[in-house]
N, C-alpha and C positions, 0 to 999 in steps of 0.2 A: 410486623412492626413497620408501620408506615407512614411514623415522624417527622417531620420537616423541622431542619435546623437552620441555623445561619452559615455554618460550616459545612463540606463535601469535601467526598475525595475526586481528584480529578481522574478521570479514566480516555483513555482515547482508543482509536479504531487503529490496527496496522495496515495502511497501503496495502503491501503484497498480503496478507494471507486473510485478514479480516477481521479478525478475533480482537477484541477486546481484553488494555489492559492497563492496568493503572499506573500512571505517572509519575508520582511518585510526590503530586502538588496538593499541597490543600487550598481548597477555592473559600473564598469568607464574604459575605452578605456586609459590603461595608454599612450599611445602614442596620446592622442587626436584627433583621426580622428572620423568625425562621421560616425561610422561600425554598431552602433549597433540600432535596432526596440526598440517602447519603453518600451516591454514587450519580457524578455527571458526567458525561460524555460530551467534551468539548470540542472533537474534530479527528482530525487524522493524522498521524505520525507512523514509525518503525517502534514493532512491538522488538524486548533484547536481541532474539535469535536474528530476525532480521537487519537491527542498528548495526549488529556486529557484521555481518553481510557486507553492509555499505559499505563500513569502517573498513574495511580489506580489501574494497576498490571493486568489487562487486555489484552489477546492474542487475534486479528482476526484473524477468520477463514473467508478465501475468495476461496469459489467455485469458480472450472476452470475444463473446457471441456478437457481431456486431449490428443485427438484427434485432438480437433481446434487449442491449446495452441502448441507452438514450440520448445518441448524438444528434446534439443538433443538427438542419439540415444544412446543406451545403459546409460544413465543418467535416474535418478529421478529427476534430480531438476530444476525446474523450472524458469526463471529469468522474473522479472516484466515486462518487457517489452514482451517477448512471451507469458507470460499468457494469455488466452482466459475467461476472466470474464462472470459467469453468472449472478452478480448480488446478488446471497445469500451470504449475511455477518452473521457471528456467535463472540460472540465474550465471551470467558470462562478466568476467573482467570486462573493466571499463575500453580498456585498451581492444581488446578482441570483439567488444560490439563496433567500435567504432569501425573495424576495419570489416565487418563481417555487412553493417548497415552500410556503410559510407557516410554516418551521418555522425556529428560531431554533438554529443549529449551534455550540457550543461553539466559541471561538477555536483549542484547542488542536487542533481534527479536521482533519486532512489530507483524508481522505477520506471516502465514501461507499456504500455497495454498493447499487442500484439494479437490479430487474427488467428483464428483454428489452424493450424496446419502447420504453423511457423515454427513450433518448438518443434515438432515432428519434424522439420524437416533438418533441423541443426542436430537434435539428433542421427539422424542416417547419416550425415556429413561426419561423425563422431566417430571412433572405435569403442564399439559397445565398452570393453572393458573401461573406460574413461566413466560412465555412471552408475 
């Protein structure tokens, strides 16, 4: 069934793990024409498990290949959409990356993109029983 309405549900992307998931918004064709499928993906947000994350003062850390991943040149920064995900999520109080980076993270950042070896390495820093 592959109808086009003037209504959709909104769906969007989660930052950390990728997965798509619905929003909980209905999107409407103000001009009434049926343009829209009945599922759109509007951009990127925190899927629950992760909003709750945030919400608890939690940063992830999302390994990316930075080879695969599509940084512009002469740039550091990486944009969600060119990220090249491996898959390893970390995820540290706000408070404890600040001190562990040195670097002072904007309240509103969810997340992170971090080099191969970085969670590896705060793990060994860790006592195993801590994961």
């Amino acid at each position: 069934m592959n109808e086009k309405s003037h209504v959709s549900l909104e769906r969007r992307v989660c930052l950390v793990c990728g997965i798509s998931f619905d929003s909980g918004a209905l999107l409407l064709d103000t001009r009434l024409r049926a343009s829209l499928e009945r599922y759109t993906t509007t951009g990127w947000g925190l899927c629950p498990e992760h909003q709750q994350r945030f919400d608890e003062g939690f940063v992830a850390l999302i390994e990316c290949d930075p080879q695969r991943s599509g940084a512009k040149s002469g740039s550091n920064h990486i944009k969600p959409e060119d990220a090249y995900r491996t898959g390893c999520v970390a995820h540290l109080k706000r408070e404890v990356f600040a001190q562990v980076f040195d670097v002072a993270l904007d309240a509103s950042y969810p997340c992170v993109f971090v080099e191969p070896g970085v969670i590896d390495q705060l793990k060994a820093k860790v006592r195993p029983a801590a994961f």
